[in-house]
C-alpha positions in Angstrom: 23.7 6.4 -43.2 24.1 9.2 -40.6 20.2 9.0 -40.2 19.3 5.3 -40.1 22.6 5.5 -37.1 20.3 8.1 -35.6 17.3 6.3 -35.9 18.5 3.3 -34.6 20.2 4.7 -31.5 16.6 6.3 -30.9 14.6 3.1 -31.0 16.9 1.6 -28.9 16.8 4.2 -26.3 12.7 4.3 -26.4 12.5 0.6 -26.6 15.2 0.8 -23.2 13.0 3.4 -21.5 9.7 1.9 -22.3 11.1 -1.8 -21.0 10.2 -1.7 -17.8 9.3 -5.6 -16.7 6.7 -5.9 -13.8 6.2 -9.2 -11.7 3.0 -10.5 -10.5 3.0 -12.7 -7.2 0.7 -13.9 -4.9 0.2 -12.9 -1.6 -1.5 -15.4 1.0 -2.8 -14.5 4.3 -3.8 -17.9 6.3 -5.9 -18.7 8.5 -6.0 -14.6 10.0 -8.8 -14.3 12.8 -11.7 -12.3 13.2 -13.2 -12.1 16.1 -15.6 -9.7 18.1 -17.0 -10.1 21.9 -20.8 -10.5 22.1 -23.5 -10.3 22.5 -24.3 -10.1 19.2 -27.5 -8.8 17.9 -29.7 -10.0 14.8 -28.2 -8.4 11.4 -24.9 -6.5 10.6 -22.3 -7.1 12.7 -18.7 -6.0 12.2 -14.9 -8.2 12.8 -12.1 -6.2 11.8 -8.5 -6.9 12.1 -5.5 -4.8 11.2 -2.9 -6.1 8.8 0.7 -4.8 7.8 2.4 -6.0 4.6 4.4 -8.5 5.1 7.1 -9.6 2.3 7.8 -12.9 3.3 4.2 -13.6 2.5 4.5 -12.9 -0.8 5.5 -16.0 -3.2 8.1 -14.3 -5.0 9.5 -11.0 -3.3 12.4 -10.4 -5.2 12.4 -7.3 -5.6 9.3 -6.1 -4.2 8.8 -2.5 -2.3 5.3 -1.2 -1.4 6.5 1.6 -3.4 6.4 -0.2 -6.3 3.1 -1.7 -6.5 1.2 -1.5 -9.3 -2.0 -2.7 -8.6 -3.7 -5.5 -6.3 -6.5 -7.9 -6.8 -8.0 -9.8 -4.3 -8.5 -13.5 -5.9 -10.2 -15.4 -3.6 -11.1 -15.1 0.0 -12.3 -17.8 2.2 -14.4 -17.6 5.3 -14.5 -20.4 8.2 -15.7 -20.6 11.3 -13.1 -21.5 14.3 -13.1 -25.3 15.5 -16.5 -25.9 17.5 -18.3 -23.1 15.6 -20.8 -23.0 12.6 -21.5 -20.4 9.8 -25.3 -21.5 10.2 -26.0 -18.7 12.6 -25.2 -16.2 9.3 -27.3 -15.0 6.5 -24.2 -13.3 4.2 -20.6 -11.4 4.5 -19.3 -8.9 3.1 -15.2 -8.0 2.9 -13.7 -4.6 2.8 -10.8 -2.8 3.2 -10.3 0.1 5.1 -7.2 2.3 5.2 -5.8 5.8 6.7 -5.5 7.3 3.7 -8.1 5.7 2.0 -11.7 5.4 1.5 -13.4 1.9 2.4 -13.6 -0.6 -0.5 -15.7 -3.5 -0.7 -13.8 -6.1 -2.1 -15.6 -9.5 -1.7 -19.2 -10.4 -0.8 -21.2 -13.9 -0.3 -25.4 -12.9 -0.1 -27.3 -15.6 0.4 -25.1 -18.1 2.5 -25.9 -21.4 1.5 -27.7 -23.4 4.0 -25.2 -26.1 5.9 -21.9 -25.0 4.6 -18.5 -25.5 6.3 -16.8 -22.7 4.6 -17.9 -19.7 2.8 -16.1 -18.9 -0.2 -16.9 -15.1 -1.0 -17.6 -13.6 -4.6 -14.3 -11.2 -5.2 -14.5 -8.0 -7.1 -12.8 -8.4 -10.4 -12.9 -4.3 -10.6 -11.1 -3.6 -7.2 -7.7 -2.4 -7.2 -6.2 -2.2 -3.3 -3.5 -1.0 -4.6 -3.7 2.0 -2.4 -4.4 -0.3 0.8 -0.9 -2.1 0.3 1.1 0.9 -0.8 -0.3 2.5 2.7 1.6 -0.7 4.7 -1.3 -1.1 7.1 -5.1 -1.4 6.5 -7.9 -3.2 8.0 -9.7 -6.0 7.0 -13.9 -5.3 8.2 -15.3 -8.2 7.6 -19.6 -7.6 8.0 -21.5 -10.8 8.9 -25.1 -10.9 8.6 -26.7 -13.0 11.9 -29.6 -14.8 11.3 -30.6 -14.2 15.4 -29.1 -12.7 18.7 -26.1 -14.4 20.1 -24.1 -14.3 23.4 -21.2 -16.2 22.8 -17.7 -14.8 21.3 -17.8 -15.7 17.7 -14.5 -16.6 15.7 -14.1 -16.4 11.9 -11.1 -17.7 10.5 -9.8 -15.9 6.9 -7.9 -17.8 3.7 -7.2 -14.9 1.8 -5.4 -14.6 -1.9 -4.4 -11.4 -3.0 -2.2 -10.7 -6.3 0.2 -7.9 -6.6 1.7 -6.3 -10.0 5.2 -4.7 -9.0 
């Protein structure tokens, strides 16, 4: 009796210790703007913005601490061009992440862009964590665009970005 007392109390305490619950929840960034001064030359050109977690973004943050992440997927990401603009001018884009303390991580790409489209939805990287990104607070978004031809004007690229974090 002494031992199956034992044995319980044991599995109790493992199945305590090893019940830790995580929460997944999305985290939106709308409409954030890349833009870069011309004049723009035919091939890669770079838009970066910096971004700095944000909880309120998130769509649950109960609970939530950048010290607490677990991991970080980017689930879609979105790429418009600003009122008055066109994506025509561009052949591709590519979307990475660039932090302090990390190394630069590709995280979505869209090569070839199809011909006449409004918005340009980007292939995401099932593989890349940013976990280290978010846990850092700030990173920057580099978003490559691929022109098709010289340009002179400012471009403007508007972002829908969907990101999910395990806490």
């Amino acid at each position: 009796m002494k031992q199956l007392a034992l044995f319980l109390s044991a599995a109790l305490f493992l199945t305590m210790g090893c019940n830790t619950s995580s929460k997944t929840s999305s985290y939106t960034l709308s409409d954030v703007v890349f833009e870069s001064a011309g004049p723009y030359f035919e091939g890669a050109n770079t838009f970066t913005l910096s971004h700095t977690i944000d909880p309120s973004l998130l769509a649950d943050s109960a609970g939530f601490s950048k010290e607490r992440i677990a991991s970080v997927r980017l689930r879609s990401a979105v790429i418009s061009p600003a009122p008055g603009q066109s994506l025509d001018l561009f052949r591709s884009f590519s979307l990475a992440l660039m932090g302090n303390a990390s190394e630069s991580l590709t995280a979505a790409v869209l090569n070839p862009l199809p011909a006449n489209t409004g918005q340009a939805k980007l292939g995401v990287s099932a593989e890349s964590d940013l976990k280290a990104f978010f846990s850092e607070g700030t990173f920057y978004l580099v978003l490559d665009a691929d022109l098709k031809a010289d340009h002179e004007e400012t471009l403007t690229l508007l972002g829908n970005l969907v990101f999910e974090i395990t806490y």
